[in-house]
C-alpha positions as CSV (number, residue, x, y, z in Angstrom):
1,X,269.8,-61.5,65.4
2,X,270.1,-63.5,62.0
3,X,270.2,-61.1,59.2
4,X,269.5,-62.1,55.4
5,X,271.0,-60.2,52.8
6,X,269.5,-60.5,49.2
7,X,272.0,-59.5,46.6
8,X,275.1,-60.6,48.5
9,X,277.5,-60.3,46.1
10,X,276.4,-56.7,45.2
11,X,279.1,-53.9,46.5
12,X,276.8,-53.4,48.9
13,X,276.2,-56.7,49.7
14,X,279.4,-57.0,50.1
15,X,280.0,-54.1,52.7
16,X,276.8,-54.6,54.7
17,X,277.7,-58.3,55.2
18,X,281.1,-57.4,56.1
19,X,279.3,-54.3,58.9
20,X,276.4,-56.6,60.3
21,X,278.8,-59.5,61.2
22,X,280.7,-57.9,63.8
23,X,276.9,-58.0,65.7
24,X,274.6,-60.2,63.5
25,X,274.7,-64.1,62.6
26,X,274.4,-63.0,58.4
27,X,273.2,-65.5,55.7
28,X,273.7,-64.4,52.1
29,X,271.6,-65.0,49.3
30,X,272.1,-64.4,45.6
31,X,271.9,-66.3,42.1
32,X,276.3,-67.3,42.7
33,X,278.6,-67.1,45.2
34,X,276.5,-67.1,48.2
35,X,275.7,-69.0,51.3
36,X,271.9,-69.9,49.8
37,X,270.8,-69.7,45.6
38,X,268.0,-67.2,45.6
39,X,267.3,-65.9,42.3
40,X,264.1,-63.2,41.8
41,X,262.8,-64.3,38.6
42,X,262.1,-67.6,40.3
43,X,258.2,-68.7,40.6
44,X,257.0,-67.8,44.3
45,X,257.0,-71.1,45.4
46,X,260.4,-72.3,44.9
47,X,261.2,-68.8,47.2
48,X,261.6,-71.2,50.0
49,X,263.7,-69.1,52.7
50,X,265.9,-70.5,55.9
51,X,264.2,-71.2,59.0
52,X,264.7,-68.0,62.0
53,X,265.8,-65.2,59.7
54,X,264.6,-62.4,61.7
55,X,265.4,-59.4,59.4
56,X,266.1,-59.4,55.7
57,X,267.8,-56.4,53.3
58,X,267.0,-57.0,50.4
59,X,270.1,-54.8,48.3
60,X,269.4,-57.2,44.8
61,X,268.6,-54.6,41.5
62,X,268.6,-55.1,37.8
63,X,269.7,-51.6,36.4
64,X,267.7,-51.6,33.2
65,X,268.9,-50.2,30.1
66,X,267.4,-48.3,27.1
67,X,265.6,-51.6,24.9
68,X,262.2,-52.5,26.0
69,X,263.4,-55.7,27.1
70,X,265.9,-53.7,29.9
71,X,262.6,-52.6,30.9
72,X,260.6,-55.7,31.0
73,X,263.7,-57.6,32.7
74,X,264.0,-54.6,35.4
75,X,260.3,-55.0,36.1
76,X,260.3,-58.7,36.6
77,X,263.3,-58.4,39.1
78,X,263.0,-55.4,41.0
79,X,259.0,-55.2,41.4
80,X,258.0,-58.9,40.7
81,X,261.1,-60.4,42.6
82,X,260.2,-57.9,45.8
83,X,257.0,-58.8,45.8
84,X,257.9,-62.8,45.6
85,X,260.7,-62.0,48.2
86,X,258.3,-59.7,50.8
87,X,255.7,-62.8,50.4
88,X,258.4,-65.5,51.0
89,X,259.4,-63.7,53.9
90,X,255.9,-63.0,55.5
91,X,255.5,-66.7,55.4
92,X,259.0,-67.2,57.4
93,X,257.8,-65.1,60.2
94,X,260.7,-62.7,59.3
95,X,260.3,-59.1,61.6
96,X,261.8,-56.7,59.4
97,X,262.2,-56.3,55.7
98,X,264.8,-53.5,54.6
99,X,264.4,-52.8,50.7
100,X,266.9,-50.8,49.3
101,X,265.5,-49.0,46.7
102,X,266.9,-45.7,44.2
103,X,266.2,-42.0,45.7
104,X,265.3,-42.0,42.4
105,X,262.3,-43.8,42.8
106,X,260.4,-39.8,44.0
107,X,261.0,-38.7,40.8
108,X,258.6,-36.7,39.3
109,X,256.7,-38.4,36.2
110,X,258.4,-36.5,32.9
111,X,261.6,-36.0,34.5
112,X,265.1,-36.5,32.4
113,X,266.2,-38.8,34.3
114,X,263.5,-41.0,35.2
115,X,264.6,-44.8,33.6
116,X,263.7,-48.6,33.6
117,X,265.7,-48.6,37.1
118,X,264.1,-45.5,38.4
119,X,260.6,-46.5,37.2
120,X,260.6,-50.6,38.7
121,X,262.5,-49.1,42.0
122,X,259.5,-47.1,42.5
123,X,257.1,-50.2,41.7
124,X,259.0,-52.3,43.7
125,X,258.4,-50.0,46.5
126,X,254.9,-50.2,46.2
127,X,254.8,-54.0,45.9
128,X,256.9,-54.2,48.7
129,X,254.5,-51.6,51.0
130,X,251.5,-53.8,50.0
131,X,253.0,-57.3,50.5
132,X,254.5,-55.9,53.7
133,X,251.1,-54.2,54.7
134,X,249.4,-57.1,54.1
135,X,250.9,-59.6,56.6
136,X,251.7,-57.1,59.1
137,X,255.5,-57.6,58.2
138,X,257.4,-53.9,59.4
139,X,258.9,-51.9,56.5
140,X,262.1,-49.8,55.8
141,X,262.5,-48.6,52.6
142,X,266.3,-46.5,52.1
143,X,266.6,-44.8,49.0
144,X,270.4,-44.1,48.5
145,X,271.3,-41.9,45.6
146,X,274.5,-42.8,43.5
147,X,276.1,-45.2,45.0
148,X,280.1,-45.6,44.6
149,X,282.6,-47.6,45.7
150,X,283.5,-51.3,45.7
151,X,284.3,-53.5,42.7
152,X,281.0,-53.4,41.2
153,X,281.1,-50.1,41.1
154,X,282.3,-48.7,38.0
155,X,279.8,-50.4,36.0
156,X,276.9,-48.1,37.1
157,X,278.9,-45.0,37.7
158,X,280.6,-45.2,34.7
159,X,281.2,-41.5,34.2
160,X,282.3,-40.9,37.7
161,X,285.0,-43.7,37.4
162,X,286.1,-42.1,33.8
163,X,286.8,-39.0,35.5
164,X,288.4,-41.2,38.1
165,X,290.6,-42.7,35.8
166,X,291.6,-39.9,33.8
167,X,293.3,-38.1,36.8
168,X,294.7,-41.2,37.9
169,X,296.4,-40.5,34.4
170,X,297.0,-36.8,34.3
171,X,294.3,-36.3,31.6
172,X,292.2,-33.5,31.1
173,X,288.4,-33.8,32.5
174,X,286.2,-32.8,29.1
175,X,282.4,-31.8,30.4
176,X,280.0,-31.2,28.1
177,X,278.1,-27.6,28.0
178,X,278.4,-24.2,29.5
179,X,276.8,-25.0,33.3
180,X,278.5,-27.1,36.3
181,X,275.9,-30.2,36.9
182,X,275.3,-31.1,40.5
183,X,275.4,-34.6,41.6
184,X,274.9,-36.4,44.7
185,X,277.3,-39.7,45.1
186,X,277.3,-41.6,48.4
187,X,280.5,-43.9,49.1
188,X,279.2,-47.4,49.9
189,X,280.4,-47.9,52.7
190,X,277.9,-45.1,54.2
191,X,275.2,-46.8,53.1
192,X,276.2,-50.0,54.8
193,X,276.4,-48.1,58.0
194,X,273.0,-46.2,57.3
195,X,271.5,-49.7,57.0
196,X,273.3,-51.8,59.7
197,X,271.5,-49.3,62.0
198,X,268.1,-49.4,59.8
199,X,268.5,-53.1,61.4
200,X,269.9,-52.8,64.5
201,X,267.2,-50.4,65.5
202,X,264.2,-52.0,63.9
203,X,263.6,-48.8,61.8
204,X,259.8,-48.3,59.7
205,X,259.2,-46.2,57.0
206,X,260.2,-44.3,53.6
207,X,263.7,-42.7,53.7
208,X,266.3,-40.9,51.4
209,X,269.7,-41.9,52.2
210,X,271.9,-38.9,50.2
211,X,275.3,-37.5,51.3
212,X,274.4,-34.1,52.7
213,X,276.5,-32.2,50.3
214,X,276.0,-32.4,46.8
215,X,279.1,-32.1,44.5
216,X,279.4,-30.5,41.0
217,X,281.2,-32.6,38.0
218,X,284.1,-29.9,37.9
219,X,284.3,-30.5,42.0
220,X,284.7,-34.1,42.0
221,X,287.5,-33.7,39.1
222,X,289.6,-31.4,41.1
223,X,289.4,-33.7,44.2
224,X,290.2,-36.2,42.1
225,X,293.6,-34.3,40.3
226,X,294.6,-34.0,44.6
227,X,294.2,-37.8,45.2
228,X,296.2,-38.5,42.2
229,X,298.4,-35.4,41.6
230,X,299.4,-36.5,38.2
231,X,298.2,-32.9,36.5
232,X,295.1,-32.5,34.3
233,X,292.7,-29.8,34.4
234,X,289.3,-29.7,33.8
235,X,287.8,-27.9,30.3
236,X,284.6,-27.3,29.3
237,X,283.5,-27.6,25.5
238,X,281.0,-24.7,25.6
239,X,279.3,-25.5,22.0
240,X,278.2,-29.1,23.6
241,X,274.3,-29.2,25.0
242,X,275.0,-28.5,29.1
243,X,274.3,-31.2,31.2
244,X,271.3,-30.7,33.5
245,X,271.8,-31.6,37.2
246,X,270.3,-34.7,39.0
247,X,269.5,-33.8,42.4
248,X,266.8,-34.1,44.8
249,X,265.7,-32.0,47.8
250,X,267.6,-33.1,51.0
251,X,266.2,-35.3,53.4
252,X,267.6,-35.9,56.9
253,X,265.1,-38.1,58.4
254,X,266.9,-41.0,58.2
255,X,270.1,-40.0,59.9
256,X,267.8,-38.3,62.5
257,X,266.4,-41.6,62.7
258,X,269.4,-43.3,63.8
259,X,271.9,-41.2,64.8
260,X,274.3,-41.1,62.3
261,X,275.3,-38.5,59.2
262,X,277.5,-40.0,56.9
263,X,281.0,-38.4,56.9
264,X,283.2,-39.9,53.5
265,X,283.5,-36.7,51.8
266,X,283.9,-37.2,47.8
267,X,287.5,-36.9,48.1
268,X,288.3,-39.3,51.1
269,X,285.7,-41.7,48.4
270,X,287.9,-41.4,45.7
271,X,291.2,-42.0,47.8
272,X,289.7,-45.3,49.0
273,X,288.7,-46.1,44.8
274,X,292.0,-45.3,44.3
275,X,293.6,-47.4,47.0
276,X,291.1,-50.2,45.8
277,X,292.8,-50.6,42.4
């Protein structure tokens, strides 16, 4: 099988083209550093894609931001540039298109949390189910909620990787409030596995791809103060608004799917971070 993987310089890029080569001829594509340029802001027809790709995972993302341009810019990549890419690859004859999308692409219209990433992730999953729909080109779209791990990492979990950093230090963890917010981080190399099998198994459909424990904030700094055991504590100031969680219902279809649960619990995550630096 010849795998594309759009965004191949992404951590999870990265890890999924490190997973699929021990069974897949990979190509990578990307705007640097990859085996082929592919850049989503591109016009459709310069989208010109290699001859025999059988499947492609498609892991590119802009992140957005809080300017109206983030969200113009995160629209133009992540539901213009999926649509270009789902149309360049019905022409190729490609058999499978995996888009990784954002669990938080199901969130409910109003909600806190919903952002310029959150709101293109869930267009580009409709462009991406009409493109695909179509040309009769099969479908998997993975939803992974926070994603950690890799060098790219701290950049979009910044506050994970400040608590990281601040038991790596024996420094106090401050959180904000009087409540213990619940999260739900997923160590890359999970997802990597999730997907290799989305592939290997020719998997269709709409899936969330969370660990299946969430963690609160005060729970990820105390496995944090073990991996390091440099001291700190955690302390809440108590006259600071609380921070509300960001969670979604769980959803084991996808390890159903393929047979697998993912098993990197936060603290073996952080113990990898930690042995990354």
């Amino acid at each position: 099988m010849k795998v594309l993987v759009v965004g191949g310089t992404s951590s999870l890029g990265l890890a999924l083209t490190a997973r699929l080569r021990t069974s897949c001829e990979v190509v990578t594509a990307g705007r640097h550093g990859c085996d082929i340029e592919i850049d989503l802001t591109w016009p459709l027809e310069r989208m010109a894609l290699p001859a025999g790709i059988d499947a492609i995972v498609h892991t590119a993302a802009h992140f957005g931001g809080n300017a109206p341009s983030d969200l113009v810019e995160a629209e133009q990549v992540n539901m213009l540039g999926t649509l270009k890419l789902c149309l360049a690859a019905a022409g190729a004859k490609v058999r499978h298109f995996v888009y990784v999308s954002s669990v938080f692409a199901a969130l409910e219209e109003g909600s806190v949390h919903c952002t310029a990433y959150a709101l293109s992730k869930r267009h580009g999953e409709d462009a991406a189910r009409f493109a695909c729909a179509a040309s009769a080109l099969p479908l998997a779209i993975v939803r992974p909620s926070q994603i950690y791990g890799g060098a790219r990492a701290p950049a979009h979990q910044p506050f994970l990787y400040a608590m990281i950093d601040r038991a790596r230090k024996g420094e106090d963890i401050v959180l904000y409030g009087t409540r213990d917010p619940l999260r739900n981080f997923i160590h890359v190399d999970d997802v990597a596995r999730a997907i290799a099998r989305v592939v290997a198994l020719g998997v269709v459909g709409t899936y969330a791809c969370q660990h299946p424990q969430d963690v609160t904030y005060s729970q990820i700094a105390d496995a944090a103060f073990r991996v390091f055991g440099a001291g700190g504590r955690v302390r809440f100031l108590r006259d600071k608004p609380d921070i509300p969680d960001n969670v979604l219902a769980r959803d084991e279809a996808l390890y159903e799917a393929i047979g697998f649960h993912p098993a990197t619990t936060i603290e073996d995550g952080i113990r990898r971070v930690a042995a990354e630096s």
